[in-house]
C-alpha positions, 0 to 999 in steps of 0.5 A, a space after each residue: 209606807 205606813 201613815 199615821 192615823 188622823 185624830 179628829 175631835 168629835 166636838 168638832 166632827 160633830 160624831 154621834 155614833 161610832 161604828 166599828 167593822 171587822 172585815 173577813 172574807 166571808 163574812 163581816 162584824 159590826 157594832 154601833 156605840 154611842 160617844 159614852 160607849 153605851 151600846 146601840 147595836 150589839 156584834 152582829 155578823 154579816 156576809 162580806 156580799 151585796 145582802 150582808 151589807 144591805 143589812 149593815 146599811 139598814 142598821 145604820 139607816 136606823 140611827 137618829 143622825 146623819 151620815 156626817 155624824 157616823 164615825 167607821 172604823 174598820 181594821 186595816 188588814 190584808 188586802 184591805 189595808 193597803 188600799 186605806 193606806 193608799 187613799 
């Protein structure tokens, strides 16, 4: 069963940064952009492992805002989009 995804204002949301991750069983993409689509942190690659997302974490420990503000995204597929269509 496919649901349809929520649609938030950032206004509302108070959003500064979006963050985007392409999850892959080795390794991982990820990249930070601001609300006007300039970029914070370009495409880095991470391993999919306890060090490839502590390096992630420090990037987003970096940014001027709160964790409330960061706005993630990630591609649901395989394994992983059945679990985030079931939550």
């Amino acid at each position: 069963m496919k649901m349809a995804a929520a649609t938030f204002s950032p206004e509302a949301m108070s959003i500064t940064y979006v963050c985007g991750i392409d999850l892959g069983s080795q390794s991982c993409a990820g990249c930070i952009l601001r609300l006007d689509k300039s970029v914070v942190v370009k495409s880095i690659a991470f391993a999919n492992a306890r060090e490839g997302w502590q390096l992630w974490e420090e990037k987003l420990g970096q940014l001027d805002a709160k964790p409330s503000q960061l706005l993630i995204g990630m591609e649901a597929t395989s394994r992983y989009g059945r679990i985030c269509i079931r939550s």
